[in-house]
C-alpha positions as CSV (number, residue, x, y, z in Angstrom):
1,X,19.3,-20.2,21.5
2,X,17.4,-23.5,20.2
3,X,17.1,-24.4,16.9
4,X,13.7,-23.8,15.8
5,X,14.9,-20.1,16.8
6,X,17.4,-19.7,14.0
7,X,15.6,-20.8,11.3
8,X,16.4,-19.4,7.9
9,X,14.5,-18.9,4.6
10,X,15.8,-22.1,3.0
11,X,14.7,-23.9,6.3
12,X,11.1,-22.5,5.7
13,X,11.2,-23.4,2.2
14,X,11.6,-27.2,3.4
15,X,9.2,-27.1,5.7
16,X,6.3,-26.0,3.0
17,X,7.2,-21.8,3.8
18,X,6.4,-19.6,0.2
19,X,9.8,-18.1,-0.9
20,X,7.7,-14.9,-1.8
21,X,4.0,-13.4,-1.8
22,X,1.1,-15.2,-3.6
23,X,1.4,-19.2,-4.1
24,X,4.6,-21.0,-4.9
25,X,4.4,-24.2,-7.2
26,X,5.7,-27.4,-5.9
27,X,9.0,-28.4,-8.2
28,X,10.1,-31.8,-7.2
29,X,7.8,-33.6,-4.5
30,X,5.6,-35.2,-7.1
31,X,2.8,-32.0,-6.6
32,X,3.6,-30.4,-9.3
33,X,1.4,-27.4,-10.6
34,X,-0.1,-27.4,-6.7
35,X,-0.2,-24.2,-4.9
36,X,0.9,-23.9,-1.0
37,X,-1.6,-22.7,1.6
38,X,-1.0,-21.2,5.1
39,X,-1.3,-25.0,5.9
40,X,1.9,-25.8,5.4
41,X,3.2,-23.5,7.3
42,X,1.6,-24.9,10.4
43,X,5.0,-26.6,11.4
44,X,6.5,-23.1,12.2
45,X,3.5,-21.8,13.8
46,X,4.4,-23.1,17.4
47,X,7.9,-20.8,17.1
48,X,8.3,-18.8,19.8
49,X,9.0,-15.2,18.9
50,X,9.9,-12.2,21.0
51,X,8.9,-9.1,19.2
52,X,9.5,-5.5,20.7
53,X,8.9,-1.9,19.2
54,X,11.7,0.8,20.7
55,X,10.1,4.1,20.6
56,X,13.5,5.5,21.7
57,X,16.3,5.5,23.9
58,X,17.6,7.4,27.2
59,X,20.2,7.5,29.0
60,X,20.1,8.0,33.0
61,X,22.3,7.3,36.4
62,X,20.5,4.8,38.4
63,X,20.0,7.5,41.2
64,X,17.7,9.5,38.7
65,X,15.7,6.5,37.6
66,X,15.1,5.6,41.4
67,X,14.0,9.2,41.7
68,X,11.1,8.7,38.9
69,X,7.4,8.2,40.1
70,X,4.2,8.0,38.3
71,X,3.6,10.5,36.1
72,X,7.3,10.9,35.4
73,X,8.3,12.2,31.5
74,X,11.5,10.6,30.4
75,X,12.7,12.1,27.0
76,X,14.1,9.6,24.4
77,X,16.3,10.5,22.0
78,X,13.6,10.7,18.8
79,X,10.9,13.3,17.7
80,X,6.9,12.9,17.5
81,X,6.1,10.9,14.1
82,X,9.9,9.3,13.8
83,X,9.5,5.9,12.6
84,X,9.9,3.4,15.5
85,X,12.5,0.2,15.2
86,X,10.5,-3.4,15.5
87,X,13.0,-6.1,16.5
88,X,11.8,-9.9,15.8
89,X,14.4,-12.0,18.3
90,X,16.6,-8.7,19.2
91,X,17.3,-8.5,15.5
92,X,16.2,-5.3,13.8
93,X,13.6,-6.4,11.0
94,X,11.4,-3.2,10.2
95,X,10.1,0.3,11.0
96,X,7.3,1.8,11.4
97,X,4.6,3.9,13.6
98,X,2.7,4.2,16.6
99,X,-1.6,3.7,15.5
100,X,-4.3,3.9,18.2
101,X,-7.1,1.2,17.8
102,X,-10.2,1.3,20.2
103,X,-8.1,2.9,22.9
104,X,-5.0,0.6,22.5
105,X,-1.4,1.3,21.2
106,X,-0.5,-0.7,17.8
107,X,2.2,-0.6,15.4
108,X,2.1,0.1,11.7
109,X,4.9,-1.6,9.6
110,X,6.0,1.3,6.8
111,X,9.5,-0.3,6.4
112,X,10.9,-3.6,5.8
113,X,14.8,-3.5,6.7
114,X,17.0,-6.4,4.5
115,X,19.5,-7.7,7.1
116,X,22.1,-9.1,6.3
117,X,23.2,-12.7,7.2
118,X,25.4,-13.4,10.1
């Protein structure tokens, strides 16, 4: 894992990144009173992320997935209209739901999980 993959909030916060909505006012860079734009977070932007949504989980012997052909149902281990798990770097960092939008899958965040640090 590289660096710029572990970065942490106080990390951001050096490198310009609001500690919480709105603007955040510079305290002791000689801008004080001046609010922070998306700007400075342009130094994270190149950050790659992997993101994935699990919809849910099966279990199967190799035979049976060898076995499976288009068209094949597999059922996973949640219901229609269970919140989904979003993962941000195989780290578990929200929930939410499956949306349609002109004909394409999306994902609604309706949770925000508070990891803890490692």
């Amino acid at each position: 894992m590289s660096q710029n993959e572990d970065l942490e909030l106080q990390d951001l916060n050096k490198l310009g990144a609001p500690a919480t909505s709105g603007t955040v006012e510079e305290e002791d860079d000689g801008q004080a009173g001046q609010p922070r734009t998306a700007t400075d977070l342009e130094p994270v932007f190149d950050i790659p992320v992997h993101v994935s949504a699990v919809l849910g989980k099966s279990t199967m012997q190799v035979s049976q997935l060898m076995k499976l052909g288009r068209g094949a149902v597999v059922e996973l281990d949640r219901k229609v209209g269970e919140a989904i798990d979003i993962y941000v770097n195989n780290r578990l960092v929200a929930r939410g739901e499956v949306v349609v939008m002109d004909d394409r899958l999306g994902i609604t965040m309706t949770e925000i999980i508070k990891g803890e640090k490692d």
